[in-house]
N, C-alpha and C positions, 0 to 999 in steps of 0.2 A: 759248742764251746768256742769254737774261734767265732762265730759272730758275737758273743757275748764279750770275749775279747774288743774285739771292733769298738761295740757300745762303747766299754768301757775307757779306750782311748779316746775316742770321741769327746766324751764327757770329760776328759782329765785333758785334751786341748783345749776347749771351750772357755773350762774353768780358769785355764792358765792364763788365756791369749785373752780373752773378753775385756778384760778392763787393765791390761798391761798395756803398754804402746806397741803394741807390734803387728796388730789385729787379728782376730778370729774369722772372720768372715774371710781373708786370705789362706790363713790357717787350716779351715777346714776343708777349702776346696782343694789345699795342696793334698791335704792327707786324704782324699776323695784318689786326685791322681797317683798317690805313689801308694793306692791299695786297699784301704780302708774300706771301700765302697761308696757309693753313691746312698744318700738316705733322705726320704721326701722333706719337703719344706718344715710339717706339721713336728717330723724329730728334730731338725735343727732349729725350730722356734724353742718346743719344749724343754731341751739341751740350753738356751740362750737364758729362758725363763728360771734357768736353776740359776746359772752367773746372778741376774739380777737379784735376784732372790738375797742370797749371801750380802751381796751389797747392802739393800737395804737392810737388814737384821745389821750391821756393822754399824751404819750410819742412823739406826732407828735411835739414838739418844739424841741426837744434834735433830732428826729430824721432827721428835714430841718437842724438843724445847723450842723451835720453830710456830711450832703450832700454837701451842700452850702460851709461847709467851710473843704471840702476832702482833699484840699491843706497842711491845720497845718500838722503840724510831728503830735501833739496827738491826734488829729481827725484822720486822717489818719490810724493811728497806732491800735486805738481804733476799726475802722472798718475793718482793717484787720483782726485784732481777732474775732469779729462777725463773719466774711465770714468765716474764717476758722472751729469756733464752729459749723456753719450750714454746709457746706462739708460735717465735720466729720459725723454729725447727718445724713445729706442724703446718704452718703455712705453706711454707716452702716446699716440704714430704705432699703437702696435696694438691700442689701445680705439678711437680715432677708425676705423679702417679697419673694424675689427668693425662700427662703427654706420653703414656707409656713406658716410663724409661724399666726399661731390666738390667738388672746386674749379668757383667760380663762372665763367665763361666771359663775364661782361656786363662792361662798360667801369665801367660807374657805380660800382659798388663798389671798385674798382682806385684809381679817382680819389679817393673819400674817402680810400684806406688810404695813398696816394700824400701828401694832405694833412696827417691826423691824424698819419702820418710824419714828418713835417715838421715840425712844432711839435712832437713827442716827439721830436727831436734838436734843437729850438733850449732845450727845455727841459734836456733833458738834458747839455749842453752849459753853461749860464747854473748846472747844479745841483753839475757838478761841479770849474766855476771856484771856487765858495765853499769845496771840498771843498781838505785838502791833498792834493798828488801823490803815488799811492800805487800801487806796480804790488802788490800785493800780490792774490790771488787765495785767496778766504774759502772757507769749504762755502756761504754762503750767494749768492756770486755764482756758483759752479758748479750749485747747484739753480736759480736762477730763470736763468741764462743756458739750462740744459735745458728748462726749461718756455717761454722764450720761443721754441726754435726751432719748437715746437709752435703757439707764436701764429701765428709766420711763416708758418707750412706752409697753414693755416688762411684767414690771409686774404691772398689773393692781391694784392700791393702793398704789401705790408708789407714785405719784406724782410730773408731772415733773417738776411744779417749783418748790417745796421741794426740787428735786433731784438735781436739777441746782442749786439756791441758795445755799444748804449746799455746795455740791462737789465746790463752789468758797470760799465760808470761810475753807476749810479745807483743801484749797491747794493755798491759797494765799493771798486772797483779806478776810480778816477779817470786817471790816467793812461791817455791813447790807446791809445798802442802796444801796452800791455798787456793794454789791453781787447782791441784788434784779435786780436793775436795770439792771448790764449785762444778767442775767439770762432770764426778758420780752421781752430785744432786741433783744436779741437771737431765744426767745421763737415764736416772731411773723412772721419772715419770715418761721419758721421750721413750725410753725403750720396753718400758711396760702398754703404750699405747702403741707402738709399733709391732711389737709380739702380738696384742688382742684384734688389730689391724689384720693380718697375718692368719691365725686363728682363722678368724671370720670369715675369709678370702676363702680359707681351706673347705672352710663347713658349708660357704654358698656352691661350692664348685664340684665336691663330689662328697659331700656328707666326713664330718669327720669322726676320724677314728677307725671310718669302713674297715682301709684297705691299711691301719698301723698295725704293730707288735706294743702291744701295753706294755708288754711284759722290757721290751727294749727304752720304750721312753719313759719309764719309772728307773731302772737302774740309769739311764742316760742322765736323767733330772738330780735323781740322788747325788751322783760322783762328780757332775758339775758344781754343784750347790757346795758340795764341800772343797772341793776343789781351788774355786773361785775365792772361798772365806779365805784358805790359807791363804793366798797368791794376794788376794788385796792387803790383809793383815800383813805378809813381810812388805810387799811393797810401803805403804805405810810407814810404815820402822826405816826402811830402806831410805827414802827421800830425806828422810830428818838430813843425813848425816852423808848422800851421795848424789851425785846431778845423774841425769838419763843417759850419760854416752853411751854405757854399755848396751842398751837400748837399739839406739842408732847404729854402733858397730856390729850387733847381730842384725836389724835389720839388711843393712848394707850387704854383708855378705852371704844370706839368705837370697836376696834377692839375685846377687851375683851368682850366685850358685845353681839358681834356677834356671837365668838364663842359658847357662851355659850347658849346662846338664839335659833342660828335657827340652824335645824339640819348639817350633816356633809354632804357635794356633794349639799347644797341648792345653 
């Protein structure tokens, strides 16, 4: 029972943290430290794989009339900039992997990336109040929203929809929703080929599935999957009508909290 519990928190971080600005990938290594347990790569992909999931079912009308209607110049134009943000992202994802890089596993640096977070959305927020409201989507906020999901990837606590969202308000597209929204389209081809990336990793290295709990990463996928629907759906609603500080000031103090609480190399 209590490791079913576990899963289930697991899944119901995942869900919350994955595509809010606060990051999951911070998220879940904290709940590693303060108990949860340690769980292989193959469960935190599967757990990621349900976030994504939700997303796309949410965004699957924007994304057929995409498709459906590739012909318009701004549909067209619009998916060109997607493709080009994910490029960037995969190019960049396969010189970092070629040089080795691993994500850091220590609390301490979570916490800085949790803080400097944080103040790079009170900033970014304070930058693009001055800015008029412009859903518009440049080549220039499709290149640096690509290279930012590359920051995210990088440092563990940063967050790559934090990191996408801001980098489009603060290099073009001020308006939220529109940030938001290019930021998840973006977000779901790059992180569905990063999860099957991952996957495959798993399955050349020691066969997958050997050494899981099915039974853990079916209930983990399940509760993230919904989890995530609800948490993008208010956020959604949310942005109409509110900017991200509260965002930034949980970040902020999360990250203060860490520091100060658990020791330094936890």
């Amino acid at each position: 029972m209590e490791n079913f519990l576990q899963v289930v928190l697991l899944g119901i971080i995942e869900g919350i943290t994955e595509f809010l600005p606060i990051s999951s990938t911070g998220h879940l290594l904290i709940a590693e430290k303060l108990g949860l347990g340690s769980r292989s790569d193959v469960f935190n992909i599967v757990i990621q794989a349900g976030a994504i999931l939700a997303v796309t079912v949410i965004y699957w009308q924007r994304i057929w009339q995409l498709l459906v209607n590739i012909r318009q110049p701004e549909n067209k134009d619009y998916a060109l900039k997607l493709s080009v943000a994910f490029i960037i992202t995969a190019i960049l994802g396969a010189i970092i992997s070629k040089l080795g890089f691993k994500l850091p596993k220590e609390v301490t640096p979570i916490a800085w990336a949790l803080i400097i977070g944080g103040f790079w959305i009170i900033v970014a927020e304070w930058l693009a109040a001055k800015k008029l409201d412009t859903v518009l989507i440049t080549w220039p906020v499709a290149i640096i929203v690509g290279v930012a999901q590359i920051v995210a990837a990088i440092f563990p606590g940063t967050s790559r929809s934090g990191a996408t969202i801001f980098a489009a308000m603060l290099s073009g597209t001020s308006n939220r929703a529109a940030a938001t929204e290019f930021a998840f389209l973006v977000g779901i081809p790059t992180m569905y080929a990063a999860s099957a990336k991952e996957l495959y990793g798993a399955y050349k290295a020691s066969g997958l599935g050997i050494h899981e709990n099915w039974t853990d990463l079916g209930v983990g996928f399940v509760v993230s999957t919904i989890t995530a629907f609800v948490a993008v759906k208010w956020l959604l609603r949310y942005i109409q009508t509110h900017k991200f500080t509260w965002f930034a000031i949980y970040r902020i103090v999360i990250g203060v909290a860490l520091l100060l609480l658990l020791p330094s190399g936890a």
